[in-house]
DOMIFI-87867 format. One record per residue (C-alpha): x, y, z; residue number from 1. Coordinates in steps of 0.1 Angstrom, whole numbers. Layout:
% residues N
<node px="X" py="Y" pz="Z" voza="NUM"/>
...
***
This chain:
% residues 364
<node px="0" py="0" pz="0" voza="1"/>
<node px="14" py="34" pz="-6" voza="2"/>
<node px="18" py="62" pz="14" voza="3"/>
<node px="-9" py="81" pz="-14" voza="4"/>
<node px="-32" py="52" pz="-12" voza="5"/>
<node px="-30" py="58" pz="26" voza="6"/>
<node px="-35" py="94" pz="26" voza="7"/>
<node px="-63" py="96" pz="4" voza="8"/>
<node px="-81" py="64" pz="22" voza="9"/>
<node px="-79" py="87" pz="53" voza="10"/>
<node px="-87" py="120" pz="37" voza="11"/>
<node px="-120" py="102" pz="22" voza="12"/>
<node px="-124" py="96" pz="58" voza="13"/>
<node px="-125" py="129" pz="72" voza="14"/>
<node px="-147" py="143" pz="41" voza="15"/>
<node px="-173" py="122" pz="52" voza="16"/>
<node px="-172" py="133" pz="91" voza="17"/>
<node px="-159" py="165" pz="88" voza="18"/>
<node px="-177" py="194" pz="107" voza="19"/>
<node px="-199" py="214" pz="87" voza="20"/>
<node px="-213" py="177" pz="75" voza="21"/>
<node px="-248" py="169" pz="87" voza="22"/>
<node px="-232" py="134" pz="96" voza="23"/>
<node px="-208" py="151" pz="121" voza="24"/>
<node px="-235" py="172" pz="136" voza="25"/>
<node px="-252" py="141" pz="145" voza="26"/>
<node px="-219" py="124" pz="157" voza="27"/>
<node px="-209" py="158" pz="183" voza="28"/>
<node px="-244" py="155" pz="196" voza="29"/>
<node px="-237" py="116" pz="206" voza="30"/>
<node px="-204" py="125" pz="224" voza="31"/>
<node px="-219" py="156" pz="239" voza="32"/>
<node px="-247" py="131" pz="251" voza="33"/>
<node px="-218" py="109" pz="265" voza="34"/>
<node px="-240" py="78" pz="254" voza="35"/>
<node px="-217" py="65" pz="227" voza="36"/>
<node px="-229" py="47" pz="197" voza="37"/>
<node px="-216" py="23" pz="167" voza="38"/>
<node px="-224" py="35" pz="127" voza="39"/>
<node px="-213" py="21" pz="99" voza="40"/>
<node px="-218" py="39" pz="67" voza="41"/>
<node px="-218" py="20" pz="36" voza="42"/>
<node px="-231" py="-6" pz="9" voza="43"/>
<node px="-262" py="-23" pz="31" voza="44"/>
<node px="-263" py="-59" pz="16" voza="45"/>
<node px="-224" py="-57" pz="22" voza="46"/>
<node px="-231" py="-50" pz="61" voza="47"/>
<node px="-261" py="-66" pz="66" voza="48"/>
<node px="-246" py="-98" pz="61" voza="49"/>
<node px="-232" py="-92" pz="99" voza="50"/>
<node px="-261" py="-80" pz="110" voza="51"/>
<node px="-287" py="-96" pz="132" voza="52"/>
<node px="-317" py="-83" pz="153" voza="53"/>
<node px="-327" py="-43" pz="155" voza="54"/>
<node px="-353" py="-25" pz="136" voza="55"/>
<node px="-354" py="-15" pz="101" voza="56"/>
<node px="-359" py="24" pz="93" voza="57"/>
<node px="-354" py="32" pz="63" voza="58"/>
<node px="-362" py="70" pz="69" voza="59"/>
<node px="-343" py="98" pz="55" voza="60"/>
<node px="-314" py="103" pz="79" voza="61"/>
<node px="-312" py="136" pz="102" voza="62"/>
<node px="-289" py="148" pz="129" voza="63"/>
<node px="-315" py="141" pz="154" voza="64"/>
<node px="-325" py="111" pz="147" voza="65"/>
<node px="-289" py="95" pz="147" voza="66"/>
<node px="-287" py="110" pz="182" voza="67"/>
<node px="-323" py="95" pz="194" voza="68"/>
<node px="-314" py="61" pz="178" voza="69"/>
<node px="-275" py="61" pz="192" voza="70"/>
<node px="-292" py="59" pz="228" voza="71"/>
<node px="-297" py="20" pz="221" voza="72"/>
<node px="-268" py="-3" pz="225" voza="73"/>
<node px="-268" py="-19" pz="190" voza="74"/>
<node px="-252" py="-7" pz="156" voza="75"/>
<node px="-268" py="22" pz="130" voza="76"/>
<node px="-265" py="15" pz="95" voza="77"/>
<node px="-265" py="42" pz="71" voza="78"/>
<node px="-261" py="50" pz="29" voza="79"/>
<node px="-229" py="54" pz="16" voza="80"/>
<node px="-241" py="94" pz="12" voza="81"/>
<node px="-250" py="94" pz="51" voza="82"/>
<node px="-289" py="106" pz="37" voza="83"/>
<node px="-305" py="73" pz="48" voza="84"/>
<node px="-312" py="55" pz="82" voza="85"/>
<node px="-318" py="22" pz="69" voza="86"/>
<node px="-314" py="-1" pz="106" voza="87"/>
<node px="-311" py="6" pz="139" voza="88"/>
<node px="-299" py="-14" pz="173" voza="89"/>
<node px="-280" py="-41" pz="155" voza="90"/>
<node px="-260" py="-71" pz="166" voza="91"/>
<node px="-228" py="-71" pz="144" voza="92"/>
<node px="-212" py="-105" pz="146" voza="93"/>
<node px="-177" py="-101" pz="122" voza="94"/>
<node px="-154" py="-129" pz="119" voza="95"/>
<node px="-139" py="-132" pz="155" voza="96"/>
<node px="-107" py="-142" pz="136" voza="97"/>
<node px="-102" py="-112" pz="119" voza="98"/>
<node px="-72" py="-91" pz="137" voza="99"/>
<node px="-76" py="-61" pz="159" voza="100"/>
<node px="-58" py="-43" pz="182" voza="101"/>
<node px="-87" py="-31" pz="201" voza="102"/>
<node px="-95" py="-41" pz="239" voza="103"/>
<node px="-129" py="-23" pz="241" voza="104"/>
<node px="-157" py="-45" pz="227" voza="105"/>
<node px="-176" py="-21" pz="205" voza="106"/>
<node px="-136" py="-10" pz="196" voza="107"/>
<node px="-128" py="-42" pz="186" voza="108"/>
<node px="-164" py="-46" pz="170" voza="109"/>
<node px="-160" py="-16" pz="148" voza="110"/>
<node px="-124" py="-25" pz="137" voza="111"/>
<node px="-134" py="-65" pz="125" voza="112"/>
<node px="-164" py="-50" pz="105" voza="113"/>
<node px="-147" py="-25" pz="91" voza="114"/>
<node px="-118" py="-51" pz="81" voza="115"/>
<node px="-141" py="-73" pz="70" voza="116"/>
<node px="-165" py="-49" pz="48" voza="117"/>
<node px="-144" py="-22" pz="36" voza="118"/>
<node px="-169" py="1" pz="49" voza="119"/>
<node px="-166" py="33" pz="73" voza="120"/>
<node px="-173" py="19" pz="107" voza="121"/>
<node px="-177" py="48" pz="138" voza="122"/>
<node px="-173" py="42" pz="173" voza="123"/>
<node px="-178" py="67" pz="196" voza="124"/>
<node px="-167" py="62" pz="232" voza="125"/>
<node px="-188" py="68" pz="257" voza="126"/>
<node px="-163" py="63" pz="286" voza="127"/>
<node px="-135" py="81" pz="267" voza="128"/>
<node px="-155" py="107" pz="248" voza="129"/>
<node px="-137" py="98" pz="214" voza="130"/>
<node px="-149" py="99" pz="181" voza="131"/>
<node px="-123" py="71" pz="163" voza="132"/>
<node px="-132" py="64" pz="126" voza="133"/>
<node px="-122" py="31" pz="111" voza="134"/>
<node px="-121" py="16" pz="68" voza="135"/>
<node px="-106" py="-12" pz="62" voza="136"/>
<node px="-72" py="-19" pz="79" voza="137"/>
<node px="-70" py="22" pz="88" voza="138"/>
<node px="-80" py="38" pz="120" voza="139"/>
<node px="-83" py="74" pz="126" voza="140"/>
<node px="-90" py="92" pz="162" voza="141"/>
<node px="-109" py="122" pz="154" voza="142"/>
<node px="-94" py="154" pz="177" voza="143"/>
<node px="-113" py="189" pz="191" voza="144"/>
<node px="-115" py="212" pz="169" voza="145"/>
<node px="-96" py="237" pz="193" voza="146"/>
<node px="-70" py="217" pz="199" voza="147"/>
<node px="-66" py="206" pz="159" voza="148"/>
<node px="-67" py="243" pz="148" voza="149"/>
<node px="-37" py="248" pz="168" voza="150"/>
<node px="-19" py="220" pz="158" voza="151"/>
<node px="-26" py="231" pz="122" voza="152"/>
<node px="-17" py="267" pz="132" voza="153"/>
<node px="17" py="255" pz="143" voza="154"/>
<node px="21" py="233" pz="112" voza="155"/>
<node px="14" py="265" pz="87" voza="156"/>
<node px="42" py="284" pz="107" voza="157"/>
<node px="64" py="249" pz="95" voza="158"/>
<node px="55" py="253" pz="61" voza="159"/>
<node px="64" py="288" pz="58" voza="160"/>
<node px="99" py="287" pz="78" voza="161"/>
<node px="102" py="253" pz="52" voza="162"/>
<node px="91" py="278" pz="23" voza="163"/>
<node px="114" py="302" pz="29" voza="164"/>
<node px="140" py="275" pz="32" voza="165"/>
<node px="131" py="267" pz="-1" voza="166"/>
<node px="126" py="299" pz="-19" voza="167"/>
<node px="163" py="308" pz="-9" voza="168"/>
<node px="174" py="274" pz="-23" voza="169"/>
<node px="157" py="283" pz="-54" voza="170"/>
<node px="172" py="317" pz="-56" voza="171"/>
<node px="209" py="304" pz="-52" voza="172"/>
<node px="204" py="276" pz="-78" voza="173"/>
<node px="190" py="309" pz="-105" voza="174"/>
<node px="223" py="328" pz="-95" voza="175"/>
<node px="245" py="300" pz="-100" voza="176"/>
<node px="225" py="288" pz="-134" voza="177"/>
<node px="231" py="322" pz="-150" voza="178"/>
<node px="268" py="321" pz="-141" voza="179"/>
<node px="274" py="284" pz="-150" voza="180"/>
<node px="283" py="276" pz="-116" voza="181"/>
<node px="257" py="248" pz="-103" voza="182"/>
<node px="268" py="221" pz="-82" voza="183"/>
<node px="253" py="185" pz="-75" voza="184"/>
<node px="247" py="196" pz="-42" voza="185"/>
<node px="231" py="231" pz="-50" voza="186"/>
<node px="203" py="209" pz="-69" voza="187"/>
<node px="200" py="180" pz="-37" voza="188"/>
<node px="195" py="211" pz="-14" voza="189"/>
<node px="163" py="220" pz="-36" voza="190"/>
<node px="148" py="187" pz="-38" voza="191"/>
<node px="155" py="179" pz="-2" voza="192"/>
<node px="141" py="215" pz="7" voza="193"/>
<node px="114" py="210" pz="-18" voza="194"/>
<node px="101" py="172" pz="-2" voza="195"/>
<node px="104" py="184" pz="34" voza="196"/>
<node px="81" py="209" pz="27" voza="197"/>
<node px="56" py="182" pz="7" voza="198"/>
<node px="58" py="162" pz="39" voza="199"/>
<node px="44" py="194" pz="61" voza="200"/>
<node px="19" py="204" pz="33" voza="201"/>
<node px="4" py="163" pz="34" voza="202"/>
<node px="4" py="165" pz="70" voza="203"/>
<node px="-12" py="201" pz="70" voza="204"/>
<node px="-38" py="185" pz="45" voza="205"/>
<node px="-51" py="158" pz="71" voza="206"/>
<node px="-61" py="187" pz="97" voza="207"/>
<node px="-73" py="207" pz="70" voza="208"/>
<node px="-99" py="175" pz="61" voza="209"/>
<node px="-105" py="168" pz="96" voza="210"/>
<node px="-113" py="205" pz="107" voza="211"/>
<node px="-140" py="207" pz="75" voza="212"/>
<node px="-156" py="242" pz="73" voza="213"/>
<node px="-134" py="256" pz="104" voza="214"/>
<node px="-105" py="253" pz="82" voza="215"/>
<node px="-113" py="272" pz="55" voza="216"/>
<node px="-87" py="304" pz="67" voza="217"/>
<node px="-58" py="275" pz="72" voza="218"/>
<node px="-64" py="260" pz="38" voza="219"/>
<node px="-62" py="291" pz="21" voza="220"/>
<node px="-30" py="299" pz="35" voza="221"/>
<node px="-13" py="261" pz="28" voza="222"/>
<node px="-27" py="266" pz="-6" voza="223"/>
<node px="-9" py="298" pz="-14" voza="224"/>
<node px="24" py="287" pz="2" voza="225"/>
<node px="20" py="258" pz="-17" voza="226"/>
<node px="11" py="274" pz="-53" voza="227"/>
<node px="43" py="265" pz="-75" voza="228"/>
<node px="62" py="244" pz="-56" voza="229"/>
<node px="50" py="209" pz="-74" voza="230"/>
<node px="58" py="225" pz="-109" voza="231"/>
<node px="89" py="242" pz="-99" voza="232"/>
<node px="102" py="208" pz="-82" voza="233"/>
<node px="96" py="189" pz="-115" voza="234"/>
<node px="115" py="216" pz="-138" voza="235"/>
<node px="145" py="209" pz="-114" voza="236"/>
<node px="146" py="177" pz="-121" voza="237"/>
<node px="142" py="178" pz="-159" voza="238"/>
<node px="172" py="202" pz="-155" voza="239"/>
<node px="191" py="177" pz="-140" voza="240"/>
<node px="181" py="144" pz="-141" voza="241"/>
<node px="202" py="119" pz="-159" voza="242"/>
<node px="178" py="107" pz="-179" voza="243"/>
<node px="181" py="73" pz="-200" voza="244"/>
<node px="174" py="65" pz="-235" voza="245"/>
<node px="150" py="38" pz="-225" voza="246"/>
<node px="117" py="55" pz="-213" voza="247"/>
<node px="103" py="91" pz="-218" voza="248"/>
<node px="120" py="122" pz="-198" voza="249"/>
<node px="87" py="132" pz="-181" voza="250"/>
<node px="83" py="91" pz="-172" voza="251"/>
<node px="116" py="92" pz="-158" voza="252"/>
<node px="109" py="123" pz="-139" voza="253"/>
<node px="76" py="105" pz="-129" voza="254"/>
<node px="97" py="79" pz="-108" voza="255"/>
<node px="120" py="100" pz="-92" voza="256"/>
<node px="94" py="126" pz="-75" voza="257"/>
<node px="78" py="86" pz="-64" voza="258"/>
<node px="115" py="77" pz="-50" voza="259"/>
<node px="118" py="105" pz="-34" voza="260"/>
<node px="80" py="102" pz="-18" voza="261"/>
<node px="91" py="70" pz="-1" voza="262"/>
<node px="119" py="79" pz="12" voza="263"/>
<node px="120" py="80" pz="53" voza="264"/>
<node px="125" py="115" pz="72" voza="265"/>
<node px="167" py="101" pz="76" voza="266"/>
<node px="173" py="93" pz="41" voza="267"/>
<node px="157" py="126" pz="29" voza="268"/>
<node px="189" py="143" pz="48" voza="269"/>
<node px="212" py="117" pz="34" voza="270"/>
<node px="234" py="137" pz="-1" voza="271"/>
<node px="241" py="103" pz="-14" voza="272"/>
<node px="205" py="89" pz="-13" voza="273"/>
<node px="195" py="121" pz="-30" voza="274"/>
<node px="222" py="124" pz="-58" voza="275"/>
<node px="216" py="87" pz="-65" voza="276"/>
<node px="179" py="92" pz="-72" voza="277"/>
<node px="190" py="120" pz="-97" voza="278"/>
<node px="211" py="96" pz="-109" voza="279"/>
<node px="250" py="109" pz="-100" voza="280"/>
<node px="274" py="82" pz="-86" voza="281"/>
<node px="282" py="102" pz="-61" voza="282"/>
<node px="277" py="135" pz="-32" voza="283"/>
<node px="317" py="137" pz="-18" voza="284"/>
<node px="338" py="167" pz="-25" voza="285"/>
<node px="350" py="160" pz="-58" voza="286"/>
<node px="313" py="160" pz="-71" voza="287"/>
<node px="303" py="187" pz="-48" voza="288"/>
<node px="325" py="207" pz="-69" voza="289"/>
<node px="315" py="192" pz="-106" voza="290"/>
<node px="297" py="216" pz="-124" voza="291"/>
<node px="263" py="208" pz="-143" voza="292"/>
<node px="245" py="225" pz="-167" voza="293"/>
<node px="204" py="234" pz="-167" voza="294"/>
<node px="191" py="223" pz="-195" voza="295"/>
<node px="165" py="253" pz="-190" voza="296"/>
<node px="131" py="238" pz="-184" voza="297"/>
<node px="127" py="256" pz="-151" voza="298"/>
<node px="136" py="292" pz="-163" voza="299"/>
<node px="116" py="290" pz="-199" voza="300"/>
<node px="82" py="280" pz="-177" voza="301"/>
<node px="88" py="312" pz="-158" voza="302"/>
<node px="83" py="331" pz="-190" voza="303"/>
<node px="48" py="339" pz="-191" voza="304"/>
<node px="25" py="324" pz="-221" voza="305"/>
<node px="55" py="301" pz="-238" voza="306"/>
<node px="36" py="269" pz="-248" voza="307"/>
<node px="53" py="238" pz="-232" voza="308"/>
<node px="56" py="224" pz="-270" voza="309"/>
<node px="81" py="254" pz="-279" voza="310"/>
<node px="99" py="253" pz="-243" voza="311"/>
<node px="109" py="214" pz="-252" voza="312"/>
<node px="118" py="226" pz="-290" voza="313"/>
<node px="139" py="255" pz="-276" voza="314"/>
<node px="159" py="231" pz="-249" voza="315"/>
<node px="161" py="206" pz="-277" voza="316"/>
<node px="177" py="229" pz="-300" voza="317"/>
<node px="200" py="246" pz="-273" voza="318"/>
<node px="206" py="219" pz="-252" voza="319"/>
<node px="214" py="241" pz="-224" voza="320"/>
<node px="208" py="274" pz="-206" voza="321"/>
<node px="240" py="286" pz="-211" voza="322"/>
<node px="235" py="282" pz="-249" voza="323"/>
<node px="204" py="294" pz="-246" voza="324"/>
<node px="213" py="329" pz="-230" voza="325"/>
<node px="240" py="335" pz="-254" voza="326"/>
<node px="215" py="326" pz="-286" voza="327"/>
<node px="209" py="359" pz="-306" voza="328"/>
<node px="166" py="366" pz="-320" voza="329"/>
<node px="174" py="353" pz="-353" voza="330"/>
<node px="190" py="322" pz="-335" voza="331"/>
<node px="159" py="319" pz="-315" voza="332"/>
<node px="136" py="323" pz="-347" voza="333"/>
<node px="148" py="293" pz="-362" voza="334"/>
<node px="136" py="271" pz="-335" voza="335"/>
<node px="105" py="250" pz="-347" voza="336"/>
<node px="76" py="275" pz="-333" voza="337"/>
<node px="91" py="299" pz="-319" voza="338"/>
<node px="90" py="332" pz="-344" voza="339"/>
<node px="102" py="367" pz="-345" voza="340"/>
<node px="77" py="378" pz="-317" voza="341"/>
<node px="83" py="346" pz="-297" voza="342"/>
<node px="122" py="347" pz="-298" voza="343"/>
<node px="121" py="383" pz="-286" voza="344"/>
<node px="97" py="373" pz="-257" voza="345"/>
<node px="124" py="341" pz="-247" voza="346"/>
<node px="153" py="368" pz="-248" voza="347"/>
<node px="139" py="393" pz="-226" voza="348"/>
<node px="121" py="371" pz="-207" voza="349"/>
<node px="155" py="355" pz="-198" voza="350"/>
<node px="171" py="388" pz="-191" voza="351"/>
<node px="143" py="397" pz="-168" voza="352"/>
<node px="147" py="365" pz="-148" voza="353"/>
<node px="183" py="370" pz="-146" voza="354"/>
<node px="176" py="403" pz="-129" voza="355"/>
<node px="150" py="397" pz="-105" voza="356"/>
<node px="172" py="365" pz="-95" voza="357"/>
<node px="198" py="392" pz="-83" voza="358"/>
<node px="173" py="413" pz="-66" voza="359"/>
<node px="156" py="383" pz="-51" voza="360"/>
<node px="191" py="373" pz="-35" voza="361"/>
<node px="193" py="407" pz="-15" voza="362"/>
<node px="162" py="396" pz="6" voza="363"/>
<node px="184" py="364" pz="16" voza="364"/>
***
């Protein structure tokens, strides 16, 4: 299972109970009653199989009457869109054998069904006053709000100190492109600096689902930190991947962002674990100090309206972004769908980025 898999089983999760839902309205009122309750949300026939005893419904669901109904011992099932009640004060009886870590008997209950269905089980504690959320072989303990919107407060102050981290990476690597002087390890401090700060966006992304309509102000903030950073990670690499003959670039590109995803908090720090994903030997001194050419990807998608068709005809042509700068318009021109107009926008457009790099580097 991978860690996206796990991430968007567990954001599809929270969707479904967030606040602002009707489904968690019903579920606050349950713990705020401190009667507990068991609700599986899901395909009937799949559940009903494990089912015994209690009341068919079949009435249109409502905070209100989850709450009523959750003052009986046995299960609720409800639709997989949470708008139907269709049984009340069940008997589940899943497969004893099936594996859980769970002391608690409407715990353990709730974590066999939900292994054994697939479906969303619920189990709210009465004794503990804990909303915990299980789906298949995942378990989720929902948190208060309060307590959640600092945590996610704390993680949006990560993910800017992390941005800024990598905006001055980024900065460096432009300054050292235009003068021919990157390093191997000015391009590992990008990607490393870029990943960290993926990790504290995915983990910012789980409080953002779980806090629903009350995160609104924190999402908007994660999303404008975030805005670039995917794109801006990928044009690094297609700088300076070494890229094979045997698969496409953007393929090749595809599987090192996915290396690089798996990779524990340790190896993310680790030079040689990074270089060797980009596909150097290497990350001692010698290489530290071998210098590598952009192939130009990154600066050409800063220039506004160039058409990613032309960009790969320009770097095709050029080969590099130290050829590139030094090509004159009517080398430009030449270049498969490029044209007079174009090849003056590439040439200034360049010369712009070169000096808004240099101001840019004053502010670090």
């Amino acid at each position: 299972m991978t860690k996206q898999s796990n991430t968007a089983e567990i954001l599809e999760m929270l969707r479904i109970t967030a606040p602002g839902t009707r489904l968690r309205e019903g579920l606050d009122n349950v713990l705020r009653a401190n009667t507990g309750g068991l609700i599986i949300v899901g395909d009937y026939d799949k559940v009903s199989a494990l089912a015994e005893g209690g009341f068919f419904i079949d009435a249109p669901y409502s905070p209100a009457h989850l709450y009523e109904l959750a003052k009986m011992d046995g299960a609720i099932l409800l639709s997989e869109d949470c708008n139907k009640i269709f049984r009340a004060n069940c008997h589940l009886n899943p497969d004893p054998g099936t594996p859980s870590m769970e002391t608690g008997i409407r715990h353990r209950t709730a974590e066999q069904t939900a292994r054994q269905t697939g479906e969303l089980v619920i189990s709210i504690s009465q004794r503990r006053r804990l909303i915990t959320l299980y789906r298949g072989s995942y378990r989720y303990v929902l948190r208060d709000t309060t307590t959640l919107l600092n945590t996610a407060t704390q993680a949006i102050e990560a993910l800017e100190k992390y941005k800024n981290a990598l905006d001055e990476a980024f900065v460096r690597l432009s300054l050292e492109e235009f003068d021919d002087m990157v390093s191997l390890s000015d391009v590992v401090q990008v990607v490393q600096r870029a990943e960290m700060l993926k990790r504290v966006d995915k983990e910012l992304t789980l409080y953002i689902a779980e806090l629903g309509n009350e995160g609104r102000l924190v999402r908007m903030q994660a999303e404008e930190l975030m805005s670039n950073v995917d794109t801006d990670e990928r044009m690094a690499l297609r700088d300076y991947l070494v890229f094979n003959t045997e698969e496409s670039e953007m393929a090749q590109v595809d599987a090192a962002l996915e290396k690089l995803e798996r990779l524990s908090s340790e190896d993310l720090l680790d030079g040689d674990r990074l270089a060797g994903i980009l596909g150097y030997a290497g990350y001692n001194d010698k290489e530290r100090r071998n210098i590598l050419l952009s192939r130009g990807y990154r600066m050409l998608h800063k220039i506004p309206r160039l058409p990613s068709s032309v960009i790969d005809n320009v770097v095709e042509t050029f080969h590099d972004l130290n050829q590139l700068t030094k090509a004159s318009i009517d080398a430009l021109d030449e270049v498969e769908g490029v044209g007079p107009a174009r090849a003056q926008q590439i040439s200034t457009g360049l010369d712009r980025l070169r000096t808004q790099t240099i101001m840019d580097s004053h502010w670090f």
